[in-house]
N, C-alpha and C positions, 0 to 999 in steps of 0.2 A: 569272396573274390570271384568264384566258378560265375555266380549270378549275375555280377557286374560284366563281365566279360559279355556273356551270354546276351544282356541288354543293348551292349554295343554291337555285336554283330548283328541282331534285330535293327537297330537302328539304320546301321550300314547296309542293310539289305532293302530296309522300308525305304531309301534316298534311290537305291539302284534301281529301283520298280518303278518307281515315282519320275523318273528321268524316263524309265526306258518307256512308260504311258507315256509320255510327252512327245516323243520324240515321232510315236507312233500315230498321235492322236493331228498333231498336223498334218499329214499325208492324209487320214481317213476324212470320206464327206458326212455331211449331215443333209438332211432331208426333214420338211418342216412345210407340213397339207394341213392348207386352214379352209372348213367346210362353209360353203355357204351361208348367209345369212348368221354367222357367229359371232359377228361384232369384234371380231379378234382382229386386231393388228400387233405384228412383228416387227421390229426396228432394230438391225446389227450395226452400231455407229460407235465409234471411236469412244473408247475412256477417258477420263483423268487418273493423273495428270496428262500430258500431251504425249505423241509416241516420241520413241526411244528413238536414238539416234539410227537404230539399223531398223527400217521399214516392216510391215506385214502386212499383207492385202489378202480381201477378201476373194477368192476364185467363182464364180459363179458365171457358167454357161463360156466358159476358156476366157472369163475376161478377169483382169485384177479390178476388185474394184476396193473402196473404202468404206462404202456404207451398202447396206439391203435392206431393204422395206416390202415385207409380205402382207399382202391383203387379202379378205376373206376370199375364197374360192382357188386361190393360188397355191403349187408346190414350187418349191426352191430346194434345191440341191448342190450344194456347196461346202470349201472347204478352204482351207487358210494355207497361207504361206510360208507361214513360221510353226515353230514348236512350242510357242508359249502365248496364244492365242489373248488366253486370260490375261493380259499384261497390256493389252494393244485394243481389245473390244468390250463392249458391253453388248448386252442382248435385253429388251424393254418387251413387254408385252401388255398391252393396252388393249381392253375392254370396256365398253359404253352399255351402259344397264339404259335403258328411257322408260320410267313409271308416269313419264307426262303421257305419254300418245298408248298405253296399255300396260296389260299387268305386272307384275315385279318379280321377277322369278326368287322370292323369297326362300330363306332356307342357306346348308352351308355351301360357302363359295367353294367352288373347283379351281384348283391350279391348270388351265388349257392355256395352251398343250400341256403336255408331262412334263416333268424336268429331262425325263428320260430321254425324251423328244429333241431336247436342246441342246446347243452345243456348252460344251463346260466351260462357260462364262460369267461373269457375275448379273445375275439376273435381277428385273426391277417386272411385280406383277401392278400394276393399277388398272383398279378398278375408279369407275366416274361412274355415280347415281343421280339421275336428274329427278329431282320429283317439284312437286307442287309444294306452294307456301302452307298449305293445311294438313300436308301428310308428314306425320314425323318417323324417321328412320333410325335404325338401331340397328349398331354393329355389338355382339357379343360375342367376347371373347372365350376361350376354353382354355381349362387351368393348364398353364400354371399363370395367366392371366398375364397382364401387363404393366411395365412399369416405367415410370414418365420419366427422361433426361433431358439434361439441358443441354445448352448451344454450348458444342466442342465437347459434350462427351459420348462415350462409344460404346457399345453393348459389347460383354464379353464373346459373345458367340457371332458377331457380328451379322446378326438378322436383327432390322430394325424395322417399324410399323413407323410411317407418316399419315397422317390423317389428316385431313382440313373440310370444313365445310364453306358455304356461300353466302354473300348476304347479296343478294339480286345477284347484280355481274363481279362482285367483286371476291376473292376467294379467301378465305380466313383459314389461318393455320393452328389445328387444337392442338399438335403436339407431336415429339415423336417421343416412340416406345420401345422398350427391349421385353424379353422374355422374366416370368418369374417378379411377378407385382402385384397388386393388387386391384387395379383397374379390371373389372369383369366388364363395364358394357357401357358404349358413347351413343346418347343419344341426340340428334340433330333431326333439322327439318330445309327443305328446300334443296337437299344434295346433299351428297358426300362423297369425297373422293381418298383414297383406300392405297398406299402405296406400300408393296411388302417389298423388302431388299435383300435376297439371298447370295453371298458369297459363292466364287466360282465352287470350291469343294463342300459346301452344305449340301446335303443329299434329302434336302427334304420335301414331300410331296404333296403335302397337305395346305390349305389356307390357315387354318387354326380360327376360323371367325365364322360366323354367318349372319345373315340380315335380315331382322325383322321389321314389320309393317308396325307403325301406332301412331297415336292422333294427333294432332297439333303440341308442343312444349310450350308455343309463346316464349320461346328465348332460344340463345344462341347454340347453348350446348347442353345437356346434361351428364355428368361423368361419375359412374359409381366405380365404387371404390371399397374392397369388401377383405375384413382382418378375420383370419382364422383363430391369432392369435396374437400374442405381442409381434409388433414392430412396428415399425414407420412407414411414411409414405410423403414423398415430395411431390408435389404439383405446382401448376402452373398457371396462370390467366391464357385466354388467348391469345395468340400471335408473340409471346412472349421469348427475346426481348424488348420487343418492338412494341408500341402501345394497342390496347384493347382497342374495340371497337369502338365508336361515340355513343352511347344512350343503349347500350347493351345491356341485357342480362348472359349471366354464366353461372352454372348451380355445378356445386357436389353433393353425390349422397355419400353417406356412409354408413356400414354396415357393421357392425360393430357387436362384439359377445356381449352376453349380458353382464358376467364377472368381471368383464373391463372396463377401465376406462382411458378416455380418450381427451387430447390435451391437444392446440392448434398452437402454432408460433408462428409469425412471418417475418420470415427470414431476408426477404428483401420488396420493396414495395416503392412506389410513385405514384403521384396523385396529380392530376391533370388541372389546367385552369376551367373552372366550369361559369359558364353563363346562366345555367339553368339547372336546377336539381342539386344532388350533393350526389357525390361517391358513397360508397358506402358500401360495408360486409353485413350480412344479415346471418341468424342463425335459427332454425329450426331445432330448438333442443328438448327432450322428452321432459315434461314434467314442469317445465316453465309456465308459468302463469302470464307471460308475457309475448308470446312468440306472434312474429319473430321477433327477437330481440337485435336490436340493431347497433352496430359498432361502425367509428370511423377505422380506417386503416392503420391510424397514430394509437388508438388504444391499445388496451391488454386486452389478450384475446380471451376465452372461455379457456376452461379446464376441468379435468375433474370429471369429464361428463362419461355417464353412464351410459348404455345404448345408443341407438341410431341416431343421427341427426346432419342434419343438412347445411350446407355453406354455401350462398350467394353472393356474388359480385357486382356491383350497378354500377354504371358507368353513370357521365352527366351529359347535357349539351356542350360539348367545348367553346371555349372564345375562339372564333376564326380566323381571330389575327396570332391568334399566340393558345394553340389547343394544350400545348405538355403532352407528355403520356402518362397513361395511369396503365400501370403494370405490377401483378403480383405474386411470390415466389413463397410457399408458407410449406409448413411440415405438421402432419397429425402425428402423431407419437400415442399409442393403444400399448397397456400394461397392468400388471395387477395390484390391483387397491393395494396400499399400505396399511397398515394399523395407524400410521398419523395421520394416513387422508382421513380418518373419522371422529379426528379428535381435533377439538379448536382451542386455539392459546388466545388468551385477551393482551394486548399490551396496551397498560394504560399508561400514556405519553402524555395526558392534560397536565400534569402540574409541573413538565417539563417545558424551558424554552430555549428556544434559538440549538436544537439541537435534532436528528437524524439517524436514522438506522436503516442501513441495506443490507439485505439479504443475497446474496450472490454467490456464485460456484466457483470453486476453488480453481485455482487454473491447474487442466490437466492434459498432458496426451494423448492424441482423439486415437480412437483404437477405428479399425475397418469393419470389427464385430458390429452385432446390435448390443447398444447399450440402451438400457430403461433412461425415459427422461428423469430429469431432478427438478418440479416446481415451488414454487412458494404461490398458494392461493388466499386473495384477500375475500374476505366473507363466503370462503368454499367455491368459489367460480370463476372469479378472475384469476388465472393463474401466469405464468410466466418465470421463467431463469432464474430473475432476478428481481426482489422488488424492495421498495424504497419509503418506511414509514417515517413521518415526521411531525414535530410535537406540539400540541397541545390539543392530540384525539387520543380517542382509543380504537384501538383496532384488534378484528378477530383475523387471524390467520390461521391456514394449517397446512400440510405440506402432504405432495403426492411424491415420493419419493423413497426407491430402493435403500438407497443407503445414505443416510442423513449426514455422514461423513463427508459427504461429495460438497455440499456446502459449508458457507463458515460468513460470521457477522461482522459486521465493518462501523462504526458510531463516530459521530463527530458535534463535539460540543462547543459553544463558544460562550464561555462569561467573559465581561468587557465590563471597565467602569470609565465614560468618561466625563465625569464630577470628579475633582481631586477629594472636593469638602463633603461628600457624600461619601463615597468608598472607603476612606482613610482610618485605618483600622479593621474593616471589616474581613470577614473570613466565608470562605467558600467549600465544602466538603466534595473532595475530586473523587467520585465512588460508582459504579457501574450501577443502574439501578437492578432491582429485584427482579423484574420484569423481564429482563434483558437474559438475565441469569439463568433462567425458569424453562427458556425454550431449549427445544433439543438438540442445537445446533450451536458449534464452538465458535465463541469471540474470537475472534483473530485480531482487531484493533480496538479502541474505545482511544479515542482522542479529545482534550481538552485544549483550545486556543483559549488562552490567556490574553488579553489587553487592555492597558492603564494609555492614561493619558501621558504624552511625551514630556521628558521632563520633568514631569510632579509626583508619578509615583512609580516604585516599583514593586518586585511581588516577593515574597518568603513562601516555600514549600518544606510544610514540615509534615515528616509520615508517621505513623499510627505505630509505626515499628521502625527504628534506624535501620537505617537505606547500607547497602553493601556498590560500592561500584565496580563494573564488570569490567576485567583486565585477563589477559592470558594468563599471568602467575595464579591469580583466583576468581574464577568463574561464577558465572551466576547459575546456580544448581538448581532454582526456583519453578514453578510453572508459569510462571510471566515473571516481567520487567517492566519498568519506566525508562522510557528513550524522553530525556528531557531536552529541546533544540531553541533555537531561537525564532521566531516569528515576525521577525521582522522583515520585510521585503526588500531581496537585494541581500540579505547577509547570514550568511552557511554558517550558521557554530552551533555547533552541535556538543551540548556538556558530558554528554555522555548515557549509557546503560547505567540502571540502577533496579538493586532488587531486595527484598525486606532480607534482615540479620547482618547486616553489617554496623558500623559505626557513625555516621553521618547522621548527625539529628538534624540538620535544615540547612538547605540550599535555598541564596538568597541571588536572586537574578536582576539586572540590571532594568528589562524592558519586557518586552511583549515576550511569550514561549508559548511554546506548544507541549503539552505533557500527554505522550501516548501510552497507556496500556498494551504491552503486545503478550497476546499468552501464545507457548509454546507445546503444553499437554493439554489432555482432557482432564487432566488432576486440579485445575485451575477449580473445578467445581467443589472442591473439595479444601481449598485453598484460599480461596475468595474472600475471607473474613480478613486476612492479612492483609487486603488490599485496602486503602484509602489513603488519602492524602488530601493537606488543608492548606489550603492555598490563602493567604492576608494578601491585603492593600498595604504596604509601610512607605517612608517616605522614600523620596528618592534621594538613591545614591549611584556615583559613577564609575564603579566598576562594571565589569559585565556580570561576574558574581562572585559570591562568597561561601565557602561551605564551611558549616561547623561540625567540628570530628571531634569524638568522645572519643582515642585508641579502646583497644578490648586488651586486658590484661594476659589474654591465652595467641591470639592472634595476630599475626603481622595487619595493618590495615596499609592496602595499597591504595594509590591514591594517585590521578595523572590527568595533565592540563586538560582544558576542551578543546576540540577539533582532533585526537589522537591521531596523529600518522600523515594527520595532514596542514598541522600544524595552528596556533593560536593567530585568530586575525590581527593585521595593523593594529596599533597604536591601540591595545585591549591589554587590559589589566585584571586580573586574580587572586584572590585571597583565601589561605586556608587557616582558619583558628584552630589550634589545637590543644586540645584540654588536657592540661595533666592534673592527676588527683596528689591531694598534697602527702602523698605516702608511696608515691608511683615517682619511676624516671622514665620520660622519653627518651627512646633512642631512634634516633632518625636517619636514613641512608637515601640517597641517590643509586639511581643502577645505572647511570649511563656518567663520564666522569665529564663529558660536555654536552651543553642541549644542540650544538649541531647548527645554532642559526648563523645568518649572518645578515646585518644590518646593513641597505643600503641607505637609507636616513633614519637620525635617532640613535638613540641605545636601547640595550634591551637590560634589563636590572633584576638583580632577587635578592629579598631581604627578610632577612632573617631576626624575628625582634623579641625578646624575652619581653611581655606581659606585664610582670610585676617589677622587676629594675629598669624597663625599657631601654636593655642596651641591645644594640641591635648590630647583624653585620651587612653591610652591600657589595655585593659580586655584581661584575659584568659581564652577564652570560655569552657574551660575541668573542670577551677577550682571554676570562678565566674558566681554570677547570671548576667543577661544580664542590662545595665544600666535601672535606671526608665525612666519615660516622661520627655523631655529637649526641651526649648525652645533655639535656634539659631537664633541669627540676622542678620547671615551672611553666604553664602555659606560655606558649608563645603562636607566633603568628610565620607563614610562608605567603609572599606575594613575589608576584611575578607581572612583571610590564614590558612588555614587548615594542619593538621598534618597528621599523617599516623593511620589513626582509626580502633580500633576493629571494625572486620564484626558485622553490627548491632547495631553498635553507630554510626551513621556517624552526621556528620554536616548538617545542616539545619536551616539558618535565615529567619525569615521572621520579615515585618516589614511595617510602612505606616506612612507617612508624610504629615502636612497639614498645608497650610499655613492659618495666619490671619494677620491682618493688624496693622501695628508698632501702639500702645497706648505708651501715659504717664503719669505717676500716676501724680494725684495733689500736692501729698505730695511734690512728687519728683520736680514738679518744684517749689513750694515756698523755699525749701531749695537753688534750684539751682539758685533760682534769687535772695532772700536775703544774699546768699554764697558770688554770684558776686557782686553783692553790695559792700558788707563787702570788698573784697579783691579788689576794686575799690578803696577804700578810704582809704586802707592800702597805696596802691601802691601811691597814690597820696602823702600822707602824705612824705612818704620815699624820693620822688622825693625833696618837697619844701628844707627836712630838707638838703639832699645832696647837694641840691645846693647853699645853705646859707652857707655850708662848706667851700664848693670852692671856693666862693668869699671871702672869709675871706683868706683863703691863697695866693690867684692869686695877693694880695694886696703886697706879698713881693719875686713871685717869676713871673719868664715872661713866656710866651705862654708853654704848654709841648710842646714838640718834641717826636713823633714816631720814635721807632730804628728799623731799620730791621736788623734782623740774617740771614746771609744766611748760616748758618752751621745747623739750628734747621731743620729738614726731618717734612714737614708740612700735609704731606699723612701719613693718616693711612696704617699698612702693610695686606695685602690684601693674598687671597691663589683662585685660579682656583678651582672654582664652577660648576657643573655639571647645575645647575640652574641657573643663573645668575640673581639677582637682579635689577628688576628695580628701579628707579629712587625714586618711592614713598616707596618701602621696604629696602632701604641702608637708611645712613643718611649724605651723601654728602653734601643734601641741607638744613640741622640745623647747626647751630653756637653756639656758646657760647656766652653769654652777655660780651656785649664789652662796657665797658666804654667812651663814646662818646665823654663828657665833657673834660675827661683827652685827649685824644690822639688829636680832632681834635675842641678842647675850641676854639683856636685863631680863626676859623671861625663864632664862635657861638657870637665875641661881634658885636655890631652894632657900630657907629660914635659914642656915647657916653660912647662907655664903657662897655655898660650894656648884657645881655647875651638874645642870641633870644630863644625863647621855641623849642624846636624839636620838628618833626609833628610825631605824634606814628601809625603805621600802625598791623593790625594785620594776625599772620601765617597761610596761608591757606595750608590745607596736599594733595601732588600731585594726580591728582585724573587721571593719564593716567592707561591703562590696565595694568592688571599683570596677569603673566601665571598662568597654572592651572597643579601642579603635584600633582597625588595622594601621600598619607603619605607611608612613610616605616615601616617596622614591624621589632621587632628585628629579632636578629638572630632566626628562626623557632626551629632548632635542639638541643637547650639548654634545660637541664630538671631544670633549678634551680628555685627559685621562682618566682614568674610573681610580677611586683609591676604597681600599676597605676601609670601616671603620666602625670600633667599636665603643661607645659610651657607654658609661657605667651612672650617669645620673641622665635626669631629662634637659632635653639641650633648653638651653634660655628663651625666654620670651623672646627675645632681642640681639639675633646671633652679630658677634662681628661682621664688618664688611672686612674683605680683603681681597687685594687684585690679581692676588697669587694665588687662593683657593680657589680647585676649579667648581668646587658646588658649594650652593647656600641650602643648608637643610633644615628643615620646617617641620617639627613633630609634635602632632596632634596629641591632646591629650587625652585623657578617657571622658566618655560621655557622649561621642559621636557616632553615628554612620555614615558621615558622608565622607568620603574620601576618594577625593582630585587628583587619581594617581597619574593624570594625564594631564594636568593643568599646569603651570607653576606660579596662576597668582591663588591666593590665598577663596577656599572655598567658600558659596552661601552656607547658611546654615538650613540643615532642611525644615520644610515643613513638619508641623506638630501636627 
């Protein structure tokens, strides 16, 4: 606390001093003798911005004036009006060097006069070198050397260097400079002129430059540029932002340690309209068999490089009706080799197609530190941020880069079938290749576009492992997911997150998708086996999709519409199959007790259909609450069809299924085996007394005889079924009780007469496969009342009409996949 104090009174004394020089320093004169023959001009002329509203003049010889201009041989002696001088003036000091008409007073420049000499203003030194086209001149700098800003920024110490040279009468500007860079020494020819800018309270005395003689460049500038160690360095074209010169040259050197190396990016660039010549960057790089090697400004620049090497700029002839500007802003970045700058990865992409991979940097936080660049270099030289392989080459890459973390991979693939008669059936394996895997830099995406021909087909994605879907009650704990969406342009639906160990053996999609891989660890490398998925061509059908769920006998499976949270689009339909094993009970729950929409045209419907009785129920999700907990013993089906909903009501099911294992009550089997008891000894009874009948009769009449009609049509009449029934859901193979005694007695006597017993066998119910269609919804578009209903056979081919029912219901049989859950005439059948 003592030290804080102690700071502040410091502080408060260093403002009192500071005041009380000011206040003193107006009142006192300045005096300023410039010798003969010095070349020295002084200029005390008004600052910016403009003056303040309360005046200050300059006093000299009892007169007020606004400006003074001292020439060589002259003293002036003067003094100011005000107390804050520095606010109102500036002070310029201008010297003329002539290397045309005699020698060069080579060597370092002097600050004349002193600063000591001058009044405490903010000061501007310029020098102007005039020489000859064949002499070239060289300002070097002394460490800590200089370093190049752009237009609108500001050196922290606020001493800047302007520089520019000449091309005849016209004056060209290479740059301005702050303290602490890398720029050691500009060389020019025909002139240079030299502007240093000290702020009123900089107490500094020295030039920090001197200027040497040397021979013609043949170009406009040359600018070294010298790395002690890592870091970077921004530079500039000339006159930049404004355009280069026409048919100029402009060179960089660079100086560079031998343990480093050195990477160019241009950060910002224009290219002029040229009549003659091309633009172009050229490099001098050690060790190249090629040099220079030449690059347009649109290329990737070099990287990777080791020692010295040099950077030129050409301009062209511009068109004179229409020149552009060609202007260029780049950045060297000097750092120490990696271990993967020395190691090359091959990725071979030939036997892939229609497919892409980029390499690019993570988005992060720019810090104000030096950070080491992060490259990706194709065949060890062209390097760059970011780069973009694509398939059917191979390519060596390898990476200059500190921490390989900083980047991450991005892929995108597209298989397409559009032949219905070619594709149909076929299958595609969705799998990140090896190649991809191999580099030392984390997947972040691998994308697969999906697209069938509209109409004729759609796609089934089945995975290598049942898919888990990703819900807040249970997460996906994986190191990736499949984000599966739709790809069709123009329409958001997105089905959802999905990640291997859950239940879901295949999701089947109406049209085009997009199936993205996104990993979340580095563990994915370790994980990666788990990953694939097999995508088929099947026919089309008009849902948007369907998913088929195995429940898991330990685990709730959660399970919730596409678009979560933002609800199911228009007039889209859903289906989920749900398998139960014939020794399992589903028990099935809703978590929300309404889905919350509300229909502005249409209805919105959910139905609920047992599989093997096909009785089914229909709720109106707009009007009723969602059913309670149900137990099913048998597979059945969840579909949901949505109406056209107010913005902000939209549809949203969610829901979870769990199996346990078939029980049965005690009650229930004491009744069911004293039942059959009971109806055993009925049945017996009935038998004895019937056949004490017969024998009483048989005693006055002979054997019956069976007549056959062949006029009676002994086929039931039948209608073309879009499902066709098999064998166990017709009833082909039940009979009617046939009197046995009567039609076919005369076999039943034995040699005496007497009647033999019949052997009784009992009906087993055909236990072959039967297909799997989801249920229909009524008609959508109907506003009349919704009624539940549940059937316990399959409704008739051939339902009543009636004027008073508000729906006609149409249920498919097994054997399809098509299902019109949005249609209400009667579906095609799909292609085969």
């Amino acid at each position: 606390m003592a030290g804080q104090n102690c700071g502040v009174t410091i502080a408060l004394l260093g403002v009192l001093l500071l005041g009380a020089v000011r206040l003193l320093r107006g009142a006192e004169a300045s005096e300023i003798a410039l010798p003969h023959g010095s070349s020295i001009m002084v200029f005390i002329k008004p600052g910016t911005p403009p003056l303040p509203v309360k005046p200050c003049y300059i006093i000299s010889s009892k007169r007020h004036k606004t400006s003074l201009t001292i020439k060589p041989g002259e003293k002036e002696v003067f003094s100011f009006s005000c107390h804050d001088p520095e606010n109102h003036f500036v002070v310029e000091i201008q010297k003329n060097i002539d290397c045309m008409s005699g020698p060069c007073p080579f060597g370092e420049v002097q600050l004349q006069p002193s600063t000591s000499a001058l009044p405490t203003l903010n000061r501007t030194f310029i020098w102007e070198v005039k020489a000859h086209k064949s002499i070239g001149l060289e300002l070097q700098f002394a460490i800590p050397r200089l370093r190049q800003i752009g237009p609108g920024e500001s050196c922290p110490d606020g001493v800047t260097h302007s520089i520019s040279g000449r091309i005849d009468a016209t004056a060209v500007k290479i740059g301005t400079f702050c303290s602490n860079g890398t720029v050691s020494r500009i060389k020019m020819q025909e002139g240079v002129k030299m502007a240093l800018n000290l702020p009123w309270f900089h107490n500094r005395n020295v030039s920090g430059f001197s200027i040497a003689n040397r021979s013609s460049i043949k170009r406009l500038c040359i600018i070294e540029s010298v790395f002690e160690g890592e870091g970077s360095a921004t530079l500039m074209s000339a006159n930049y932002p404004d355009g280069f010169p026409e048919d100029e040259l402009m060179t960089w050197q660079f100086v560079i340690p031998a343990h480093l190396r050195a990477s160019v990016s241009f950060l910002h660039f224009n290219v002029s309209n040229c009549e003659k010549k091309e633009e172009r960057v050229e490099y001098y790089i050690p060790g190249s068999t090629t040099n220079p090697e030449v690059f347009r400004l649109e290329d990737k620049q070099p990287g990777n490089m080791a020692g010295n090497f040099n950077l030129s700029l050409q301009g062209c002839d511009q068109d004179a009706q229409n020149p552009g500007i060609l202007r260029l802003q780049f950045q060297v970045l000097v750092q120490h080799p990696q271990n993967e700058s020395n190691k090359i990865y091959l990725v071979d992409l030939s036997n892939e197609q229609a497919m892409s991979l980029t390499i690019e940097p993570r988005p992060i936080k720019l810090s104000r530190k030096f950070v080491p660049g992060c490259f990706v270099c194709l065949d060890s030289r062209t390097c760059s941020t970011n780069l973009t392989l694509t398939s059917g080459s191979k390519h060596k890459i390898s990476f200059l880069c500190d921490n390989l973390t900083r980047l991450w991979m991005n892929a995108e693939k597209t298989i397409s079938c559009m032949d219905h008669r070619y594709c149909h059936r076929r299958s595609h394996s969705l799998q990140v290749p090896g190649d991809i895997l191999q580099l030392p830099v984390q997947l972040h995406d691998f994308s697969w576009k999906l697209l069938v021909p509209k109409d004729r087909l759609s796609l089934a994605l089945v995975p290598a492992q049942k898919l888990q879907q990703h819900t807040q009650e249970k997460v996906c704990n994986t190191s990736f997911s499949y984000l599966v969406a739709s790809a069709v342009p123009g329409q958001e639906l997105y089905f959802g997150f999905f990640c291997p160990g859950g239940s879901i053996e295949q999701i089947q999609v109406k049209q085009n998708i997009s199936v993205t891989l996104r990993t979340f660890a580095p563990s994915f490398r370790q994980e990666a086996t788990r990953q694939g998925l097999t995508v088929s061509f099947i026919p089309f059908f008009k849902e948007e999709g369907i998913f088929t769920v195995t429940p898991d006998t330990k685990n709730k499976v959660y399970l919730r519409s596409p678009n979560w949270d933002r609800g199911l689009p228009s007039l889209t339909s859903v289906s989920w199959n749900i398998s139960v094993p014939s020794n399992q009970v589903a028990y099935l729950t809703f978590l929300k007790e309404r889905t919350g929409v509300v229909c502005q045209t249409g209805r919105a419907f959910m139905i609920i259909q047992e599989q093997r009785s096909k009785a089914e129920e229909i709720f109106s999700l707009e009007d009723e609450v969602l059913p309670k907990p149900s137990f099913h013993h048998h597979s059945f089906w969840v579909n949901i069809s949505n109406c056209s909903p107010v913005s902000g009501k939209q549809l949203d099911l969610f829901f979870w299924v769990l199996l346990t294992p078939r029980t049965m009550d005690l009650t229930v089997i004491i009744i069911v085996v004293v039942g059959g008891g009971a109806l055993l000894l009925f049945a017996l009874g009935l038998i004895i007394c019937f056949v004490k009948k017969n024998r009483k009769k048989k005693k006055n009449k002979g054997p019956p005889v069976g007549i056959y009609n062949g006029n009676i049509n002994t086929q039931m009449p039948m209608q073309p079924k879009k499902c066709q029934k098999g064998r166990k859901d017709s009833d082909s193979h039940v009979y009617d009780v046939i009197d046995d005694t009567m039609v076919y007695g005369h076999l039943l006597q034995d040699s005496n007469g007497s009647f033999l017993q019949p052997e009784v066998d009992t009906y087993r119910p055909f236990q072959g496969p039967t297909g799997d269609c989801p249920p229909s919804p009524p008609p959508i578009c109907s506003r009349a009342p919704t009624a539940k209903l549940t059937t316990d056979e399959p409704s008739p081919g051939f339902p009543a009409e009636s004027e008073t029912e508000p729906y006609t219901f149409s249920h498919p049989n097994n054997g399809s996949t098509d299902v019109p859950l949005l249609d209400t005439h009667e579906p095609e059948e799909p292609g085969e």
